[in-house]
Biopython code that builds the backbone (N, CA, C, O; Angstrom):
import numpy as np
from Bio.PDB.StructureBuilder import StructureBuilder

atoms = [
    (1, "UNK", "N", (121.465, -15.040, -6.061)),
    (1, "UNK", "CA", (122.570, -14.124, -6.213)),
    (1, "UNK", "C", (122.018, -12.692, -6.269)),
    (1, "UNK", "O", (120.917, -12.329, -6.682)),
    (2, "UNK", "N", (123.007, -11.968, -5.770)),
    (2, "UNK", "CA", (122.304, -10.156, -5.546)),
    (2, "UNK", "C", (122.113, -9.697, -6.955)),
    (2, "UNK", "O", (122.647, -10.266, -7.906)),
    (3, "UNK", "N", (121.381, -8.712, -7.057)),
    (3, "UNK", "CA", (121.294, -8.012, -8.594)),
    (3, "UNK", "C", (122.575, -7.188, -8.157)),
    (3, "UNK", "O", (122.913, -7.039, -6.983)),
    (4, "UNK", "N", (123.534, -6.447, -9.733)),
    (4, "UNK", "CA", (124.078, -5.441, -9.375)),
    (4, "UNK", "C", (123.418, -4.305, -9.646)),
    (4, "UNK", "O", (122.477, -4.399, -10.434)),
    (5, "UNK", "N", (123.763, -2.894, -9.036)),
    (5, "UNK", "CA", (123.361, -1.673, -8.748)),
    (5, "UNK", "C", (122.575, -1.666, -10.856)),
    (5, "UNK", "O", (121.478, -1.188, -11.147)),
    (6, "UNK", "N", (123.584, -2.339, -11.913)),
    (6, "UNK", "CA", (123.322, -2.180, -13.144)),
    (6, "UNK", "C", (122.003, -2.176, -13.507)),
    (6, "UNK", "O", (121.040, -1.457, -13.773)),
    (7, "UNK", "N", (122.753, -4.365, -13.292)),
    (7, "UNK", "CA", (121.178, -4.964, -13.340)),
    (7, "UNK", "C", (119.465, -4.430, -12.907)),
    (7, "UNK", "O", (118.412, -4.664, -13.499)),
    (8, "UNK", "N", (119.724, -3.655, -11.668)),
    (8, "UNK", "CA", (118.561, -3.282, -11.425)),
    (8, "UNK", "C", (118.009, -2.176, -12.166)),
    (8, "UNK", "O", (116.793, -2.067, -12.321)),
    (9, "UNK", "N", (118.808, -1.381, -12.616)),
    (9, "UNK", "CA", (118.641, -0.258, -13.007)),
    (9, "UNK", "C", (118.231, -0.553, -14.486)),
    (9, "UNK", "O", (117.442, 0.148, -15.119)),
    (10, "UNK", "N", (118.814, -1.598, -14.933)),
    (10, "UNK", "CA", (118.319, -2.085, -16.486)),
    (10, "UNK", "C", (116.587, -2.382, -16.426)),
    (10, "UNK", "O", (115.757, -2.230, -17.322)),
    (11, "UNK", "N", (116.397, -2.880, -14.951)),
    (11, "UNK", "CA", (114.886, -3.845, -14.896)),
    (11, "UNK", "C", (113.855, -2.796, -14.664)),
    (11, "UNK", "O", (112.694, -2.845, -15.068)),
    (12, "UNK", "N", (114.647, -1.421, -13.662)),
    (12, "UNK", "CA", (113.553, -0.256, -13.819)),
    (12, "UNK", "C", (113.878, 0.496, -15.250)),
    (12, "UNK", "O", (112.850, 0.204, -15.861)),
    (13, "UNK", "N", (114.298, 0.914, -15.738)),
    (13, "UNK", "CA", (114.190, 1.270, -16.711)),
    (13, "UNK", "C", (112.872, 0.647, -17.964)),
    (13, "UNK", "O", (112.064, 1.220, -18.695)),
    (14, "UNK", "N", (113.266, -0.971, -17.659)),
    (14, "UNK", "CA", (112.077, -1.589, -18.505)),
    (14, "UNK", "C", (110.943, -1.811, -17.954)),
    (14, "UNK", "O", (110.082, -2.533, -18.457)),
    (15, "UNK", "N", (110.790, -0.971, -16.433)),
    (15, "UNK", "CA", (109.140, -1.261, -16.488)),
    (15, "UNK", "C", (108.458, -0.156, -16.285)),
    (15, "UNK", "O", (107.243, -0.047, -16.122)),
    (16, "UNK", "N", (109.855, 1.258, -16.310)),
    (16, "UNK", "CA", (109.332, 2.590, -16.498)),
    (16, "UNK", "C", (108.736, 2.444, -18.128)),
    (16, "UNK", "O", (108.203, 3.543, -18.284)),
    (17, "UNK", "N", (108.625, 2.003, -18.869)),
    (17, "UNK", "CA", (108.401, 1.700, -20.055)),
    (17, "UNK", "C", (107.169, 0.962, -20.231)),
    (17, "UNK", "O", (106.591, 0.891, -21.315)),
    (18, "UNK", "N", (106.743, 0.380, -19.102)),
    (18, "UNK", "CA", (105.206, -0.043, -19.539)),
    (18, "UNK", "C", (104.391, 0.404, -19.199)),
    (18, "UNK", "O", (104.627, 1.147, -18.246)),
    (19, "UNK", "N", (102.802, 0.329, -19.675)),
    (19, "UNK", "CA", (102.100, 0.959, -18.927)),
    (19, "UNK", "C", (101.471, 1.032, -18.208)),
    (19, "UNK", "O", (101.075, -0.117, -18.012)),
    (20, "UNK", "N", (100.833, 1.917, -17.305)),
    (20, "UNK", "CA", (100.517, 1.371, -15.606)),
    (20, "UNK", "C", (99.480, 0.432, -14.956)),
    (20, "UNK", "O", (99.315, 0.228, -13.753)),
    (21, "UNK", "N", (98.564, -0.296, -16.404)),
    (21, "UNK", "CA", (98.147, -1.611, -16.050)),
    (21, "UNK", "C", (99.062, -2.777, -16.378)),
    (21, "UNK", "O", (98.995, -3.884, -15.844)),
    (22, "UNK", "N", (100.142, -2.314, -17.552)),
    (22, "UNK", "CA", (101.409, -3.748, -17.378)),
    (22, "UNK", "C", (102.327, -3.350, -16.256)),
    (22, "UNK", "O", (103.240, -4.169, -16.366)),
    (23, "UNK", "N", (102.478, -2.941, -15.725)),
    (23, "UNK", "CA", (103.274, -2.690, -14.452)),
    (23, "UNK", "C", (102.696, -3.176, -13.401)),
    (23, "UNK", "O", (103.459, -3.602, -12.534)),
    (24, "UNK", "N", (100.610, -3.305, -13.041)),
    (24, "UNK", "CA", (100.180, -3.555, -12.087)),
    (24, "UNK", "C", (100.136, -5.304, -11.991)),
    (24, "UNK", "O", (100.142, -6.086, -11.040)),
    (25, "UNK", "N", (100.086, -5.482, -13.548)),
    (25, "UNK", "CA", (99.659, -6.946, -13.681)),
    (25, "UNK", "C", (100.756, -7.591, -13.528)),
    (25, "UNK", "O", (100.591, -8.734, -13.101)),
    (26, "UNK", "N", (102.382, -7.113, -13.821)),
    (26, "UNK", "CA", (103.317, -7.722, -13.517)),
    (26, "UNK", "C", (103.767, -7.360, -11.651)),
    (26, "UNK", "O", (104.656, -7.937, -11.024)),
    (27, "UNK", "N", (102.902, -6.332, -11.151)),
    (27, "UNK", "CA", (104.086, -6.413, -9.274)),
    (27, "UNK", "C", (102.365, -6.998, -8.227)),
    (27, "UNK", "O", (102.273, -7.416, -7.073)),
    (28, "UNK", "N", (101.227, -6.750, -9.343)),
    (28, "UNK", "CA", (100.157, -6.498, -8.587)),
    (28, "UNK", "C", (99.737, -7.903, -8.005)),
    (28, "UNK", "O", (98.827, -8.447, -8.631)),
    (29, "UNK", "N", (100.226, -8.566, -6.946)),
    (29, "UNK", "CA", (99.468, -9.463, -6.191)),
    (29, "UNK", "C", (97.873, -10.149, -5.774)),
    (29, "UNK", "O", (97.373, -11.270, -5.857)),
    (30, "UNK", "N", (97.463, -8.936, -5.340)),
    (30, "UNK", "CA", (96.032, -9.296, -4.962)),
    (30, "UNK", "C", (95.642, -7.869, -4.531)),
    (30, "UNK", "O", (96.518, -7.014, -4.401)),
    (31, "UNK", "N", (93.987, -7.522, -4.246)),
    (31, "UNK", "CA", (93.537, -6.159, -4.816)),
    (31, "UNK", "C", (92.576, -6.390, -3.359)),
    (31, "UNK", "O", (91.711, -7.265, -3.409)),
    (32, "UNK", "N", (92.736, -5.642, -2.152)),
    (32, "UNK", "CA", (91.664, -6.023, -0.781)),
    (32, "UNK", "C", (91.229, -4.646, -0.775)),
    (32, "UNK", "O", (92.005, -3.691, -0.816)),
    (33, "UNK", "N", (89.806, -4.555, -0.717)),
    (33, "UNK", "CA", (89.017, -3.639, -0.640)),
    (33, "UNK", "C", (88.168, -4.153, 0.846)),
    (33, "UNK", "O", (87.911, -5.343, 1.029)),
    (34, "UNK", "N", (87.807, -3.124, 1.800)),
    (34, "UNK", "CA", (87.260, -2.980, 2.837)),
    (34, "UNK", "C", (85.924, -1.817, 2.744)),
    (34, "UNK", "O", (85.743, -0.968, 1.871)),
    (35, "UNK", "N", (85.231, -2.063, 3.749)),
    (35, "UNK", "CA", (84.667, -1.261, 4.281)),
    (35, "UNK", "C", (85.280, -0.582, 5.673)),
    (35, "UNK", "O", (85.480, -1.371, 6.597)),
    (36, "UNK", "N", (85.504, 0.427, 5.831)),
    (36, "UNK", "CA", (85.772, 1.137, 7.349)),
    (36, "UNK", "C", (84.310, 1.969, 8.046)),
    (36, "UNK", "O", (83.480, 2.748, 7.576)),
    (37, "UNK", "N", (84.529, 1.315, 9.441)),
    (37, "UNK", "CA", (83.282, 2.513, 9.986)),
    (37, "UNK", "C", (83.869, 3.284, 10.622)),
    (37, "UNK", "O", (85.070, 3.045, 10.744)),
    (38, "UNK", "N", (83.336, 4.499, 11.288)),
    (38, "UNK", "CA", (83.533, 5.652, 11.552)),
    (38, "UNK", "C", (85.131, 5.933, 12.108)),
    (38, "UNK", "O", (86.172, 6.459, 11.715)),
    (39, "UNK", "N", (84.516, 5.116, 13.454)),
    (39, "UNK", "CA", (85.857, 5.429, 14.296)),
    (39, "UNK", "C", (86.871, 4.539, 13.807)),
    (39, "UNK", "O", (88.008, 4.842, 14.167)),
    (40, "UNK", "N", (86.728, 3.203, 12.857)),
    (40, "UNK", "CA", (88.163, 3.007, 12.463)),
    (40, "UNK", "C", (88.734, 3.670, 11.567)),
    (40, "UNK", "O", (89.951, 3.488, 11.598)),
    (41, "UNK", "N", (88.317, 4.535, 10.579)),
    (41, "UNK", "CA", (88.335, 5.296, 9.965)),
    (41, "UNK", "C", (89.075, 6.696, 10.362)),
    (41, "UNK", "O", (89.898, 7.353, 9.723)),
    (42, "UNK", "N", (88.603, 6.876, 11.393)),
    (42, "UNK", "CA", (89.321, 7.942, 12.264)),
    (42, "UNK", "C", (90.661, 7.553, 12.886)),
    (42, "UNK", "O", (91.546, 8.317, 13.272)),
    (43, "UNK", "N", (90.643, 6.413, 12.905)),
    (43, "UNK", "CA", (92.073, 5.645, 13.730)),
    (43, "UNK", "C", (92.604, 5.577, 12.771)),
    (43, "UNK", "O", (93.485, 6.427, 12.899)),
    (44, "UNK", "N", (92.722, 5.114, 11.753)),
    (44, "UNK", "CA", (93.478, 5.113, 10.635)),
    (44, "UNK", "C", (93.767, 6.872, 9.864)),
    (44, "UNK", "O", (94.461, 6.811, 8.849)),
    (45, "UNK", "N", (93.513, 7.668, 10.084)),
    (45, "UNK", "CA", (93.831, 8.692, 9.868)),
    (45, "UNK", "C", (94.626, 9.608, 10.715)),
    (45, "UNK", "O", (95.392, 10.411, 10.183)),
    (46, "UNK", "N", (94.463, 9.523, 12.299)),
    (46, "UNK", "CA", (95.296, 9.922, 13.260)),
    (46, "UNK", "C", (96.879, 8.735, 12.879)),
    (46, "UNK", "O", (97.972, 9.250, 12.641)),
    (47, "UNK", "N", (96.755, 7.727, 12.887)),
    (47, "UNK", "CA", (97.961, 7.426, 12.331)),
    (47, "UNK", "C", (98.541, 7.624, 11.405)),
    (47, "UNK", "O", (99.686, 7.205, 11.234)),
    (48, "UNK", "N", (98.026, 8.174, 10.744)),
    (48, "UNK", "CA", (98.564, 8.207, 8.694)),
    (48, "UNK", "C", (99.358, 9.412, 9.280)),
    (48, "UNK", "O", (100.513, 9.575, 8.886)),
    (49, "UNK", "N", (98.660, 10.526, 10.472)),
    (49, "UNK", "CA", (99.250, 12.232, 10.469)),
    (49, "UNK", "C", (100.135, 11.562, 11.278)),
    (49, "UNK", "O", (101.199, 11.579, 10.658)),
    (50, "UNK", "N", (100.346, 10.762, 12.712)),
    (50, "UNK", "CA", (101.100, 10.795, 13.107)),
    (50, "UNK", "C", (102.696, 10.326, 12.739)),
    (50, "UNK", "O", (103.765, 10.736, 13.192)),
    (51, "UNK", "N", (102.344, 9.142, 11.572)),
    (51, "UNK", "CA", (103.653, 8.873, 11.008)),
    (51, "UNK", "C", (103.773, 9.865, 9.682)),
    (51, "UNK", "O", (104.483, 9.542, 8.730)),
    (52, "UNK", "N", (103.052, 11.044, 9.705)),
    (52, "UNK", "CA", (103.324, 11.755, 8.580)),
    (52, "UNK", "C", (103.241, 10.730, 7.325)),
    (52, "UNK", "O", (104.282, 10.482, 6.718)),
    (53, "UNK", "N", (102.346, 10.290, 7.034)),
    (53, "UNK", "CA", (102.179, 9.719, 5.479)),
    (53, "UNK", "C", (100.614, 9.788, 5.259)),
    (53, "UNK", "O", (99.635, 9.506, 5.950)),
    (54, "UNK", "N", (100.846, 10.355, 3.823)),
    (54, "UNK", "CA", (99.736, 10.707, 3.568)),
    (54, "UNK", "C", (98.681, 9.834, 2.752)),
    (54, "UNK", "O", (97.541, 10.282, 2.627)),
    (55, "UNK", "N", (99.063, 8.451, 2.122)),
    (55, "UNK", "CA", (98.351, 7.834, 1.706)),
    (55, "UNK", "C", (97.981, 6.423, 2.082)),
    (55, "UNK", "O", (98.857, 5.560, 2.122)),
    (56, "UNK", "N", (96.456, 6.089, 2.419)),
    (56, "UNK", "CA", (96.445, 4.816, 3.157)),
    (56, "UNK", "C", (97.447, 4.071, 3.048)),
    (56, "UNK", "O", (98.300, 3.759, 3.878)),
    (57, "UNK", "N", (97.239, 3.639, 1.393)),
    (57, "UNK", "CA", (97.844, 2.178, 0.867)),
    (57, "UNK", "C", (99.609, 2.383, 1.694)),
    (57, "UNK", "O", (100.395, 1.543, 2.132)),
    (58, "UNK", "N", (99.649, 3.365, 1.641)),
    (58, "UNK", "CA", (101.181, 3.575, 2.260)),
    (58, "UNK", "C", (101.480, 2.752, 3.746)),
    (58, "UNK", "O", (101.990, 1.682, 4.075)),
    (59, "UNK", "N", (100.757, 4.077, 4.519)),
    (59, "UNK", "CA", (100.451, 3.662, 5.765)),
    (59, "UNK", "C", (100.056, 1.130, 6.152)),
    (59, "UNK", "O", (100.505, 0.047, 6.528)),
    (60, "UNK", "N", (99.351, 1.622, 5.810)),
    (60, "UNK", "CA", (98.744, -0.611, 5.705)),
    (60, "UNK", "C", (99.646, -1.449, 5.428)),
    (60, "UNK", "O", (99.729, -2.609, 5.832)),
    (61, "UNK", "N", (100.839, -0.485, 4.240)),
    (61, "UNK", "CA", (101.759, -1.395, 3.456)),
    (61, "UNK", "C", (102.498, -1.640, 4.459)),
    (61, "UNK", "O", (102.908, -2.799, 4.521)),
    (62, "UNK", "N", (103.033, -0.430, 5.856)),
    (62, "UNK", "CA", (104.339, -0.533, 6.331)),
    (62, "UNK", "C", (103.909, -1.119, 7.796)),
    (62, "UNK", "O", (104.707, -1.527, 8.639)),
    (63, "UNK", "N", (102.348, -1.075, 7.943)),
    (63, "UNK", "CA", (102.435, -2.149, 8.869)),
    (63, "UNK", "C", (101.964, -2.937, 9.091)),
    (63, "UNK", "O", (101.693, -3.334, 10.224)),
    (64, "UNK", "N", (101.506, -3.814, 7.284)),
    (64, "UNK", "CA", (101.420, -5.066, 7.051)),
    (64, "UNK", "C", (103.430, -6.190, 7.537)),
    (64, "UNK", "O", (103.893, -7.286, 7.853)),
    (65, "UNK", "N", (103.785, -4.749, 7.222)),
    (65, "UNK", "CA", (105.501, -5.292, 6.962)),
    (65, "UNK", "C", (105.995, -5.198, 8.067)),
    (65, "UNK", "O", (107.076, -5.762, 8.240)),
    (66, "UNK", "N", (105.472, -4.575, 9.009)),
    (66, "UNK", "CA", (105.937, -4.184, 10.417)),
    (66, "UNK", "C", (105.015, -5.374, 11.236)),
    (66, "UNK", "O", (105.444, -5.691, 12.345)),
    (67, "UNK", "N", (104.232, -5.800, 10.928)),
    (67, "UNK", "CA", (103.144, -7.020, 11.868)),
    (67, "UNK", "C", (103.988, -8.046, 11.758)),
    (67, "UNK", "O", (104.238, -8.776, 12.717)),
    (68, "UNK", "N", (104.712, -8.264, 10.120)),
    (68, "UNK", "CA", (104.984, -9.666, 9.893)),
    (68, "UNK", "C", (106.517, -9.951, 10.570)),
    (68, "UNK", "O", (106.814, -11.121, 10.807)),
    (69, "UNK", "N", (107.479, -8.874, 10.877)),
    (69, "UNK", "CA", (109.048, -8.702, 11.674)),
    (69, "UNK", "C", (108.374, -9.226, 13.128)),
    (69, "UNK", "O", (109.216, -9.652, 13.918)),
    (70, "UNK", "N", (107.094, -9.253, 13.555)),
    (70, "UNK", "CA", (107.088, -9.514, 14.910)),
    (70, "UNK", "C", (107.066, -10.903, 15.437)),
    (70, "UNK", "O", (106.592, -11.762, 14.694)),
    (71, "UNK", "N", (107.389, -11.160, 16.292)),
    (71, "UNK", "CA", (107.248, -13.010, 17.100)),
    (71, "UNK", "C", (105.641, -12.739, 16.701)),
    (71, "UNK", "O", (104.890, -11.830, 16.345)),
    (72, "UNK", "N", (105.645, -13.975, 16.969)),
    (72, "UNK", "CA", (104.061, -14.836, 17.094)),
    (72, "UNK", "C", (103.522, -14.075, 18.353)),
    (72, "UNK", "O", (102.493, -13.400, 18.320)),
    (73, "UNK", "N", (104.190, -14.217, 19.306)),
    (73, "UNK", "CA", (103.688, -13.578, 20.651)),
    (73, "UNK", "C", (103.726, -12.215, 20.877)),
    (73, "UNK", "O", (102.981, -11.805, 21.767)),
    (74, "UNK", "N", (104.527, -11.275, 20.190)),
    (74, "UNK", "CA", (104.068, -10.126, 20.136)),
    (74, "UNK", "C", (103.122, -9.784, 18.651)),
    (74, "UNK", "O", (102.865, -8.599, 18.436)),
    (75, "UNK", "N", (102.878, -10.300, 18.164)),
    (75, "UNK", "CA", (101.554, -10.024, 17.306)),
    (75, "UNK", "C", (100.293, -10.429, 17.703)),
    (75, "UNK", "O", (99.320, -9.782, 17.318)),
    (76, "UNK", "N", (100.130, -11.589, 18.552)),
    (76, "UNK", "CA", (99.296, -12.251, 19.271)),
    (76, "UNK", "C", (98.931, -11.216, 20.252)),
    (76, "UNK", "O", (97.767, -10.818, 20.248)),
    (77, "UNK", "N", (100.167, -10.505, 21.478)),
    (77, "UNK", "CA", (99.577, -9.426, 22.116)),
    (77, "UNK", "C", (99.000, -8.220, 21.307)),
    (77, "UNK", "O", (97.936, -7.797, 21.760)),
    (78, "UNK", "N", (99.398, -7.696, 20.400)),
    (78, "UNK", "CA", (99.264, -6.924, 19.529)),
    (78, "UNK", "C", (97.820, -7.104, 18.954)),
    (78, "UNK", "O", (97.254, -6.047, 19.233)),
    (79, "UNK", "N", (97.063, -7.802, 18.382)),
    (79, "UNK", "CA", (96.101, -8.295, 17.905)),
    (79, "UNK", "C", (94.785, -8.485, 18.962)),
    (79, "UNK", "O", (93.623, -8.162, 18.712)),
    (80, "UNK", "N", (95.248, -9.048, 20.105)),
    (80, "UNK", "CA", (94.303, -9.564, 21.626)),
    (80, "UNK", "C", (93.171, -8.296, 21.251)),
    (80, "UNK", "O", (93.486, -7.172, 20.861)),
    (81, "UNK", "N", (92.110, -8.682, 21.427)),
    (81, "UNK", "CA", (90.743, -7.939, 21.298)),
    (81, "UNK", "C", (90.342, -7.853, 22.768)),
    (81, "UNK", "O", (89.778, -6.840, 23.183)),
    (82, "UNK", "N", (90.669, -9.087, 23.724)),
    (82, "UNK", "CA", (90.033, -9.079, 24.801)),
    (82, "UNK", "C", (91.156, -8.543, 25.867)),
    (82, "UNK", "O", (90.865, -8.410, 27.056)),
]
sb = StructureBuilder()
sb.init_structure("model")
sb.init_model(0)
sb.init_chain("A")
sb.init_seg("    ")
for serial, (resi, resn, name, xyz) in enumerate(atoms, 1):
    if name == "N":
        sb.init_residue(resn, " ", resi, " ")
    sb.init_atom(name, np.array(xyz, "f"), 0.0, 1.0, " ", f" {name:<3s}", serial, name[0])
structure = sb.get_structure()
């Protein structure tokens, strides 16, 4: 069932209230740390300016979320190395 506009507003309210390691430990999933070399590094930054956003985690988040809306076959083309 949907939350109402209330309900939600009751649930941020209570987690504007904790603090920002009980907030991580309650939304925080899993924690992926990489290495980047040069030029991916550089690719990932020409995109961050081109969609205007300025912080990785931002940028990865929306097209972790944007990879997963796609068919199998356009992520498959999408992905192709060769």
């Amino acid at each position: 069932m949907a939350k109402t506009p209330t309900q939600r507003k009751q649930e941020q309210r209570e987690r504007d209230k904790l603090t920002k390691e009980e907030r991580e430990a309650l939304l925080l999933s899993r924690r992926i740390v990489t290495d980047l070399y040069h030029n991916t590094d550089n690719a990932l930054k020409r995109s961050m300016a081109r969609a205007g956003i300025e912080e990785e985690q931002d940028l990865i988040s929306r097209l972790i979320h944007g990879a997963d809306r796609l068919t199998d076959k356009q992520l498959e083309r999408l992905i192709r190395t060769t």
